[in-house]
ROZADO-462915 format. One record per residue (C-alpha): residue in one letter; x, y, z; residue number from 1. Coordinates in steps of 0.2 Angstrom, whole numbers, plus 5000, padded with zeros to 4 digits. Last residue first. Example, Ala and Ser with C-alpha at 12.3 -4.5 7.8 and 13.67 -1.06 7.14 Angstrom:
   r      x      y      z     k
   s   5068   4995   5036     2
   a   5062   4978   5039     1
END
This chain:
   r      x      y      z     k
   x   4749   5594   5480   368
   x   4747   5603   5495   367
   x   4764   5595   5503   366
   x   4775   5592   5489   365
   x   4769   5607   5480   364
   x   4773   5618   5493   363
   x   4790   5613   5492   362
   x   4791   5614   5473   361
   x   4783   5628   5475   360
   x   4799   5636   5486   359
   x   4811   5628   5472   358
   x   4804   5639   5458   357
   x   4800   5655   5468   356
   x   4822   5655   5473   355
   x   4827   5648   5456   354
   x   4816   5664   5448   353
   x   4821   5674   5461   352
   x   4840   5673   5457   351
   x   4854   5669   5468   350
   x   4866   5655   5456   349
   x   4867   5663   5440   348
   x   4862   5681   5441   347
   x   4872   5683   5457   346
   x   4886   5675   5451   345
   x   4887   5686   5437   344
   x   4888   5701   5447   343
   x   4902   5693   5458   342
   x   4912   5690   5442   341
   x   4907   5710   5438   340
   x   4916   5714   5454   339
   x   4930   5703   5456   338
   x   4936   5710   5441   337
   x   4933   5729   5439   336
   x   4940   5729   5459   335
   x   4955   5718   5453   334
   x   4958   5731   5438   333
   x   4957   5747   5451   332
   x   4971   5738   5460   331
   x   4978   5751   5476   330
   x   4960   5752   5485   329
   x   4958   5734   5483   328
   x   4976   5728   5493   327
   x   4972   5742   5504   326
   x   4956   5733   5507   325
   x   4963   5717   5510   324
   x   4976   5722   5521   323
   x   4965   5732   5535   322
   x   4953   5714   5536   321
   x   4968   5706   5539   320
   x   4974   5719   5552   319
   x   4959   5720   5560   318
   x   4956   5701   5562   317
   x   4940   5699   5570   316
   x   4938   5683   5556   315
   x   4953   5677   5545   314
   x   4950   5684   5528   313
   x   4939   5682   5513   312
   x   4942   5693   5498   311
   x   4930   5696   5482   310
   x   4921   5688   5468   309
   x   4935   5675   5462   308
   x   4950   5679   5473   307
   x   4939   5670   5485   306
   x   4919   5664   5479   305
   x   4909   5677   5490   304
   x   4894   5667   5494   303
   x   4895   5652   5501   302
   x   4910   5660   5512   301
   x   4899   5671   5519   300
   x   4887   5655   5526   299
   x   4901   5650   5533   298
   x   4914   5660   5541   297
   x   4928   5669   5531   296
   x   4926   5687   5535   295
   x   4922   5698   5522   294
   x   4929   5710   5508   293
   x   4918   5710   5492   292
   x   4921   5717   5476   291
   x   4907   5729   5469   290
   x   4895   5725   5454   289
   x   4877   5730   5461   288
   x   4872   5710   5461   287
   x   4888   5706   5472   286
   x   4883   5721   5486   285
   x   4864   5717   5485   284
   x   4873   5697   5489   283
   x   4882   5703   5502   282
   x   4871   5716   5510   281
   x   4856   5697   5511   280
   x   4872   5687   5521   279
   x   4865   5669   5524   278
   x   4860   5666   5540   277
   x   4877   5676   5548   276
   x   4890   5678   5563   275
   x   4903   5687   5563   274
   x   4901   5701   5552   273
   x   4914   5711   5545   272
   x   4906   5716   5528   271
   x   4916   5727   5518   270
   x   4909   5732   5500   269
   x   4922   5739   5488   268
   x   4921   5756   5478   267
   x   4906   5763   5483   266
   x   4893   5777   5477   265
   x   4881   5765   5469   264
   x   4878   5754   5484   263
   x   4869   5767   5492   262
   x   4860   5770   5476   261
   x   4854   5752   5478   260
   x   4851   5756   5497   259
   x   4839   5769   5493   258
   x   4829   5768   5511   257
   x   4844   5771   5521   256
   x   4846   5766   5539   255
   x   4860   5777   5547   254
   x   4875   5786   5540   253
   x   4887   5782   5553   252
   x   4902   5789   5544   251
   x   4920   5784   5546   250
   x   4934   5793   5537   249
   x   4931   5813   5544   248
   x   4929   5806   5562   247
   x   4942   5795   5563   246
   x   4952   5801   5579   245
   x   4953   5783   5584   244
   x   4943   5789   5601   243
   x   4931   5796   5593   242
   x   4927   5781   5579   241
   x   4930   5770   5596   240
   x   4913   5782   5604   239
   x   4904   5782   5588   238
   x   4904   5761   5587   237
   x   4900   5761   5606   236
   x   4887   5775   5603   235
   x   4880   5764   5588   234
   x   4878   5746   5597   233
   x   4858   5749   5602   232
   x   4851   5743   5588   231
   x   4854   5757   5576   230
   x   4847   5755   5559   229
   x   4861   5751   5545   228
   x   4873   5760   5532   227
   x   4891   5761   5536   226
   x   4903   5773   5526   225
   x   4921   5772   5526   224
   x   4933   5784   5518   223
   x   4948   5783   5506   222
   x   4958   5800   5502   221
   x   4972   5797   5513   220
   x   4976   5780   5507   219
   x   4993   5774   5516   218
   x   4990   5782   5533   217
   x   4971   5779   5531   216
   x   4972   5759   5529   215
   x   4978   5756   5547   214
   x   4965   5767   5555   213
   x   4952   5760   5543   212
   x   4953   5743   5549   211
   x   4951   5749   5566   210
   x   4934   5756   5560   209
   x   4930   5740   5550   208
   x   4935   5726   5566   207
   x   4921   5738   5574   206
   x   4909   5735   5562   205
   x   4907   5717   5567   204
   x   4890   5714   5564   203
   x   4889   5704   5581   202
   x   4891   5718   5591   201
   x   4875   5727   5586   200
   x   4870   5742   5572   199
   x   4861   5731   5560   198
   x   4867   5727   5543   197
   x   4877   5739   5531   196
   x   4895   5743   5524   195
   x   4904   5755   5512   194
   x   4924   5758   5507   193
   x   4922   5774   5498   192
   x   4938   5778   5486   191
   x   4931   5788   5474   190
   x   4926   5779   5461   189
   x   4931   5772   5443   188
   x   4933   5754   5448   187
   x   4918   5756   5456   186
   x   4910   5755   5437   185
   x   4902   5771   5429   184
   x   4885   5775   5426   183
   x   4878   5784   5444   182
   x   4867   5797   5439   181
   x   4859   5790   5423   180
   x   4860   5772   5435   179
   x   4869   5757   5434   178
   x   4861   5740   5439   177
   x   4855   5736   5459   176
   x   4838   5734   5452   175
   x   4841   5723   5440   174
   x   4847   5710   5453   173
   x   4831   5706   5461   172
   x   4839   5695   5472   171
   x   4834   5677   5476   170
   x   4838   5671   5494   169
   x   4846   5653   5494   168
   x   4833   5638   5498   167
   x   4840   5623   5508   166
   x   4824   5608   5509   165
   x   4824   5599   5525   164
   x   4812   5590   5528   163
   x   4818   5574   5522   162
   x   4833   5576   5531   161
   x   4824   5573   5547   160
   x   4828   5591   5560   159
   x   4840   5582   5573   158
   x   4836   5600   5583   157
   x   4856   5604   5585   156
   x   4863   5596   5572   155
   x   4852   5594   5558   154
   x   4847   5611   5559   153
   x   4864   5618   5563   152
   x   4870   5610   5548   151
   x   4854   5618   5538   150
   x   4858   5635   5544   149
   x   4875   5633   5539   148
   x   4871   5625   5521   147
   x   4860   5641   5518   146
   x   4844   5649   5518   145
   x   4836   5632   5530   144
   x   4819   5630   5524   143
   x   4810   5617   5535   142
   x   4796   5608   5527   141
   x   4778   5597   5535   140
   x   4782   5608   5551   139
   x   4780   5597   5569   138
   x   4800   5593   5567   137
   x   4804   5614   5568   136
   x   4791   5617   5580   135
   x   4796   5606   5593   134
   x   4813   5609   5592   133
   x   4809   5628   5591   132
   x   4802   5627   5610   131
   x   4814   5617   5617   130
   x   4827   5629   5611   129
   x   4818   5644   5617   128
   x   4817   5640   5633   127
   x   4834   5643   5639   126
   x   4832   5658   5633   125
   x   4821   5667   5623   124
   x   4830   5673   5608   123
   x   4848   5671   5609   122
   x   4848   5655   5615   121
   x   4851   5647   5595   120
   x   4847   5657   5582   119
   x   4858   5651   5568   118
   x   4848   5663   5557   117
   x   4833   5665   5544   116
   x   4824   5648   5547   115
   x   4809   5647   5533   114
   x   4797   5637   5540   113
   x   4780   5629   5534   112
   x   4767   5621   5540   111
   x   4751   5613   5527   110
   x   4734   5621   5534   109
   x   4719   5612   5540   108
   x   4721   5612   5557   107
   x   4718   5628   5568   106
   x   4721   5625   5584   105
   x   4738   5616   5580   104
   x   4740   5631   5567   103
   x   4741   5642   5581   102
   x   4754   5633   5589   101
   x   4766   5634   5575   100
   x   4763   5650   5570    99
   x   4766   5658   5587    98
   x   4783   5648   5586    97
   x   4789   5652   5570    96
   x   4782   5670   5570    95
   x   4794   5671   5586    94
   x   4807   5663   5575    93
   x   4809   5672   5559    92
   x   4797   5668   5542    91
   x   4783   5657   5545    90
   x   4772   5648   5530    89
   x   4754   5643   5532    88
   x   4749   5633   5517    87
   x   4732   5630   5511    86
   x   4726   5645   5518    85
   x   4707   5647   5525    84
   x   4706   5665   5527    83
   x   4695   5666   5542    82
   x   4699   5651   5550    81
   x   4719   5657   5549    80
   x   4716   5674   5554    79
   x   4704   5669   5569    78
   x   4720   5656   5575    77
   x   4732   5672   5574    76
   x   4722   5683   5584    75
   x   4724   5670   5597    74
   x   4742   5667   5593    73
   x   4744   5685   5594    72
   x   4735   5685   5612    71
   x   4756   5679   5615    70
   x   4762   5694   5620    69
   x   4779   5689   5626    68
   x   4788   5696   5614    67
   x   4779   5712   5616    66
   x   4776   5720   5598    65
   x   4761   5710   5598    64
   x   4747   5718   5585    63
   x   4743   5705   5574    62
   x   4744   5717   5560    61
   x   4738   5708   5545    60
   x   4742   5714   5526    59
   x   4734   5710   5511    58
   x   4743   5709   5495    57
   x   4736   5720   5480    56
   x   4754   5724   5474    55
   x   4754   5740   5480    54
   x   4750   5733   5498    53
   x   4764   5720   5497    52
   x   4776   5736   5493    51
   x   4767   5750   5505    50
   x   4768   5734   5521    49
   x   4788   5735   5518    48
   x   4791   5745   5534    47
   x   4806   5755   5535    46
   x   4819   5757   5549    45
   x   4821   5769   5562    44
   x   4810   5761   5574    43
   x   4806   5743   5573    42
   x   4789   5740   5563    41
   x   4774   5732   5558    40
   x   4771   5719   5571    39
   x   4767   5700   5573    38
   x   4766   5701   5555    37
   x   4752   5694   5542    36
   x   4753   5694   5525    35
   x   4740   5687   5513    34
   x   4744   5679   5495    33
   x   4732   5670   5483    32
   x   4741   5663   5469    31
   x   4740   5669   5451    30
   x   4759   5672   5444    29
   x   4759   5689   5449    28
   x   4756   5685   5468    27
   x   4767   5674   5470    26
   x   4779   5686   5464    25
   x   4773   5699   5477    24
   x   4776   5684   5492    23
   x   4791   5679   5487    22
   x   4802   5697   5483    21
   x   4792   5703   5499    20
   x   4794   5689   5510    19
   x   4816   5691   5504    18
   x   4814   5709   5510    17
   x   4807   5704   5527    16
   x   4820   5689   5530    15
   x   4836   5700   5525    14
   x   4830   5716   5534    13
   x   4817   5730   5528    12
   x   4804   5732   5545    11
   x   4787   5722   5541    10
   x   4789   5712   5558     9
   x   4789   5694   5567     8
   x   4782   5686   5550     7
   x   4767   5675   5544     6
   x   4763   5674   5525     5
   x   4747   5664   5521     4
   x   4747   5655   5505     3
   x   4731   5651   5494     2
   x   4733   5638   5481     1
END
């Protein structure tokens, strides 16, 4: 069976990283993999194209950073006679979309698509949703990467059940393990209250720096650090650090290629965020051993089992999100608790071997 890979860009982010963990263990078992992105990559982050590379996977820049670029779909369509895939599977919408036509030129290969987010008008506007409707119910299987995603599937593209097919992300867990430098539990830790995702409203980050304005009376020593490519958002989220007189307890660190040592210098993992696929820092944050603080929306609350694995709180709630983390910062025990539960959870229920498992399954259904 030989796959082709499409996807918007090669930047490290949720989708891209799960594409990698996929596509490279794909490639270990015997398949024939190709990559192809839209485009490599967004500025300030890291492209993943040296990891499908080193693992003898080839990668295809179509060349259409401009959304509405679309001689992609031609270069696309010569990709796809050229290769000859049995499956062509798209990860992230615009790659859903270009994917989708192209392989309506090109027929032969079995659609599929992996649906990363609640996307909804946020994309292309008003005709987007047309747009993905059509593509969603033309594709043989749609992976929704959580029970949300899948509700808004069904509910807002009538997406038949039967091709629906809900895949968690699978982490590589091993990697987010103790280190020579780092061998100590958070419990033991300074207290370093860490985030990450995407510099932009929706994160949520700004419910973390007013969150720390109440927390720093009481816990002088604790300190938040947020990890994460700035999309535009991080002079509003410096400018209320400023204005909260916060600037030695809240760094903007910026996008860090190392974020399992990232990880290894926290004590809890806040993640504010409002809206959400599945929650990729959550889970890194639950496989390297640290408590979790979140807001309680679905798909989060998939994750984080509560007073279990970590704390979920009423969302853009300041004060709640202030409370928790206190509450944290003052219980090394909980910390130790929550933490290695999370850990277990992660090995158990969002590994890759589940995660590869079910995703042939889905292309064995269809190229059988």
């Amino acid at each position: 069976m030989k796959v082709l890979y499409v996807t918007t860009t090669l930047s490290a982010g949720g989708a891209e990283l799960q594409l990698s963990v996929l596509a490279r263990e794909l490639k270990r078992q015997g398949f024939a993999v190709v990559v192809a992105c839209l485009y490599e990559q967004v500025p300030g982050s890291r492209s993943l194209r040296p990891e499908f590379e080193a693992a003898g996977i080839p990668v295809i820049d179509l060349r259409a950073r401009d959304r509405h670029d679309w001689r992609a779909l031609v270069r696309l369509f010569h990709v796809i006679r050229t290769e000859r895939p049995d499956i062509l599977h798209t990860h992230l919408v615009r790659a859903d979309l270009v994917g989708s036509l192209a392989a309506v030129f090109a027929s032969g290969p079995a659609l599929v698509c992996s649906v990363h987010g609640i996307y909804r008008q946020r994309w292309f506007g008003p005709y987007a949703g047309p747009l993905m409707n059509w593509a969603y119910r033309r594709a043989g299987a749609v992976i929704p990467i959580s029970s949300a995603v899948a509700d808004w599937l069904r509910s807002d593209f009538h997406v038949p059940e039967e091709k629906l097919h809900t895949i968690y992300y699978g982490v590589e867990a091993d990697k987010f393990g103790p280190s020579m430098s780092s061998p100590t539990g958070p419990e033991s830790r300074p207290m370093v209250i860490g985030s990450a995702g995407r510099f932009t409203r929706s994160k949520g980050f700004q419910y973390l720096i007013e969150a720390m304005r109440i927390v720093a009376p009481a816990f002088p020593e604790a300190r938040a650090i947020v990890a994460g490519y700035d999309a535009g958002y991080g002079r509003v989220l410096k400018a209320l650090i400023e204005r909260a007189r916060l600037e030695d307890r809240v760094q903007l660190v910026g996008f860090q290629d190392d974020i399992a040592s990232f990880l290894r210098g926290l004590r809890i993992f806040a993640f504010p965020s409002l809206t959400e696929g599945l929650g990729q820092a959550v889970l890194e944050a639950m496989a390297a051993g640290l408590p979790v603080v979140t807001f309680d929306i679905k798909p989060l609350s998939e994750l984080v089992v509560p007073e279990e694995t970590g704390i979920l709180v009423k969302p853009a709630d300041s004060v709640a999100l202030a409370n928790a983390l206190k509450r944290l910062l003052c219980q090394p025990e909980l910390v130790q608790r929550m933490g290695g539960q999370g850990k277990r959870r992660v090995r158990e229920h969002f590994n890759v071997p589940r995660m590869v498992d079910q995703m042939l399954s889905v292309y064995a259904s269809l190229h059988p």
